[in-house]
C-alpha positions, 0 to 999 in steps of 0.5 A, a space after each residue: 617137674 617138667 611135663 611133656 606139655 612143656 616142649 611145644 615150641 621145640 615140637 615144632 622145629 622142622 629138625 625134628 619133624 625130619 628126624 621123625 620122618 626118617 626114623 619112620 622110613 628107613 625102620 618100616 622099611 628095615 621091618 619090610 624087610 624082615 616082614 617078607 624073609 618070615 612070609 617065605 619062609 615061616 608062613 607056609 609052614 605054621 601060619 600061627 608062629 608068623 602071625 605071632 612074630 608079625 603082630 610084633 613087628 606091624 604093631 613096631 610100625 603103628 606104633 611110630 604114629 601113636 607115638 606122634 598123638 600120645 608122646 609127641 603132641 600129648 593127645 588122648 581119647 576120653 571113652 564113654 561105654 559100659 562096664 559090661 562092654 569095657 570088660 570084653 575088649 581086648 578079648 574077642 573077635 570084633 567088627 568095629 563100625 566107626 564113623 568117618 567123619 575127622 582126618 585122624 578118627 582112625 588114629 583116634 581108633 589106634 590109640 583104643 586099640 593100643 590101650 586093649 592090647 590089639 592094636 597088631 590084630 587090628 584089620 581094615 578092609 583098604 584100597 588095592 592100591 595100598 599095597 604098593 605104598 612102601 612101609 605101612 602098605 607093605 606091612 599090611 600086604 603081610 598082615 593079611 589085611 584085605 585089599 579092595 578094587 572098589 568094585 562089588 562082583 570083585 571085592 565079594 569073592 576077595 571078602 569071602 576068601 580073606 575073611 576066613 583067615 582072621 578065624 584062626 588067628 592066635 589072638 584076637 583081631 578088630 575088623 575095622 568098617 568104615 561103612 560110609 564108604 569115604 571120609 564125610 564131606 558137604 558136598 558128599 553128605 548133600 549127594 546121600 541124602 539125595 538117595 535117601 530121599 529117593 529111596 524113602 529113608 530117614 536123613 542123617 545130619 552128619 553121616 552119609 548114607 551106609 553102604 550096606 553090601 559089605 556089612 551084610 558079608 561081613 556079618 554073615 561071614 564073620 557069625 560064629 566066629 566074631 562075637 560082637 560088633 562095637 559100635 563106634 561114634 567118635 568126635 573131639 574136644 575141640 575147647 580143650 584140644 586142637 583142631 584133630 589133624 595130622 599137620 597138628 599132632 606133628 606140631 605138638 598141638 593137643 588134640 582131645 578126642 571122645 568116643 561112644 561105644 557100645 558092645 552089640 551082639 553079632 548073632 543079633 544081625 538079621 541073617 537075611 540082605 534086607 533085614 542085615 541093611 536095616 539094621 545097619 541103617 538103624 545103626 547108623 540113625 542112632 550114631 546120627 542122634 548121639 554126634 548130633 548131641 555131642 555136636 550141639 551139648 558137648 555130650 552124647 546123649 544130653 539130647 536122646 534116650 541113649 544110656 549115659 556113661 561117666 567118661 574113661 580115661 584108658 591110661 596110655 601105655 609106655 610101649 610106643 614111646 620105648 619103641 620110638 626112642 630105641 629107633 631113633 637111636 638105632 637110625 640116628 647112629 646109622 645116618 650119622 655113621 653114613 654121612 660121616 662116611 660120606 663127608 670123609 670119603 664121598 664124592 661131590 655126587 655122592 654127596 648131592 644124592 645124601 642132600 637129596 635124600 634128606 629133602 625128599 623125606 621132608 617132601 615125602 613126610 608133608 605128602 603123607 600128611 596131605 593125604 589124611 586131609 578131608 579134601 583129599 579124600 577118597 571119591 568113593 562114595 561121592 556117586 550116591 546113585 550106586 548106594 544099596 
């Protein structure tokens, strides 16, 4: 019997990398499309029946890059977490709080996501500027995703206000907190600690200090109507699995990663700014403990006095693959039909414009890549001095 680890040399032909890249564009934006028709017209008069409709088609998008870790390049997620928290996912409001610490530790969250059912509830508090970004900035324009200008005074009545619409949602959302502020760096995590030192706080060794005042508002909003927070520590494998990068996953390579969590209960949060930020400190120093353990034993809690759990494998799921597949059927028959059409009817100018649309998906699919590089990360986060 063939297996899928069997076709990593025909996973990396650049044909295919294309075809990937095409099939994602030209089916986000036909999804887009549908996305904006539904937000005229259905959502002003039962937001319920457009959310419901709109899980489906954003879940359609995002599961084009899970299909890329789990289908394309064979990557998968090892979990280590409690009976007890395991049995609550997929069926409640949540506040994720992950580290952001690898280039596709988001992707690693997705596939989590995708295995407890929400992935289409998933939410993510983003930069303003996404939603210009055609296809999954668009999508998430009419997910009622929450944009940021990345400026406090601003952002705080944005929170307030779009907070509240997650509280009657038909199904349950996963609000993702990325409480860093930016993706981990060297030079970003020795600027941290600076202020920790100058403000009296424990250093951490492979997290930045947590910026607090979006917890806090989280937290307080989100009270009575999210029942936990999970908290998330996540690192990779890399003696079984790739180095965890996008540019890997495309070429077929595997990656492996694994994930603490750990289900706490929301109402434990102190209701007050100081008490809210200690605790979200205190968070963070224990997720310090276990990556150091994993960094240094290969195992989360071999080093602390966290619980130990046996490792889960949540199976994967068919429907990212079946997704996949109908699209690229369905854009192969429709590019195939144009450029025939051109070729039999086109002018030479016609043409040059097909050619150009072929080479700049590909510039295009390498740009998106470059993106998810630590190096190319977010600055913010980078100007420790204005850290609460």
């Amino acid at each position: 019997m063939w297996e899928l680890e069997d076709f990593t040399e025909i996973r990396r032909w650049y044909a295919l990398h294309l075809l990937l890249c095409i099939t994602f564009f030209i089916s986000s934006l036909l999804i887009n499309a549908i996305q904006f028709l539904l937000f005229v017209t259905i959502r002003p008069f039962s937001k319920s029946l457009y959310r419901n409709i709109n899980y489906y088609l954003l879940y359609s998008i995002m599961a084009q890059v899970l299909f890329l870790a789990e289908w394309w390049s064979c990557s998968d997620l090892r979990v280590y977490t409690s009976d007890e928290s395991y049995k609550h996912w997929g069926n409640e409001h949540a506040i994720i709080v992950m580290n952001h610490t690898y280039e596709v530790d988001w992707l690693m969250g997705w596939i989590v996501a995708d295995r407890s059912r929400v992935l289409g509830g998933a939410k993510v508090f983003v930069k303003k500027m996404m939603k210009y970004v055609p296809t999954i900035g668009w999508a998430w324009w009419c997910s009622d995703i929450i944009f940021l200008h990345r400026n406090w005074q601003e952002d705080k009545s944005i929170m307030e206000t779009q907070i509240k619409e997650l509280f009657d949602y038909p199904y349950p959302v996963w609000m993702l907190l990325f409480c860093e502020g930016t993706r981990f760096t060297s030079k970003k995590h020795e600027a941290s600690m600076e202020v920790a030192r100058q403000k009296g706080l424990p250093e951490l060794k492979h997290h930045l200090l947590p910026r607090t005042r979006g917890f806090i508002q989280c937290s307080q909003s989100m009270r009575g109507h999210f029942k936990a927070i999970y908290d998330v520590t996540v690192s990779f494998n890399t003696k079984e699995g790739a180095e965890p990068t996008l540019l890997n996953m495309l070429r077929g390579q595997k990656v492996l990663g694994e994930m603490y969590i750990r289900r706490l209960d929301l109402n434990e949060v102190p209701t007050d700014d100081e008490g809210a930020a200690n605790y979200l400190h205190a968070l963070y120093r224990s997720k310090d403990e276990l990556l150091d353990s994993y960094i240094n034993t290969g195992s989360f809690t071999r080093q602390n006095k966290m619980l130990n759990y046996p490792p889960r494998m949540m199976p994967r799921r068919i429907w990212s693959l079946c997704n996949m597949v109908g699209w690229t059927i369905f854009v192969v028959c429709l590019v195939s039909y144009y450029y025939y059409d051109l070729l039999t009817t086109g002018s030479f100018l016609a043409n040059a414009i097909a050619v150009g649309i072929v080479f700049i998906a590909y510039i295009g699919l390498y740009k998106m890549i470059g993106l998810t590089k630590i190096e190319k990360g977010s600055k913010y986060g980078s100007q420790e001095s204005k850290t609460k």
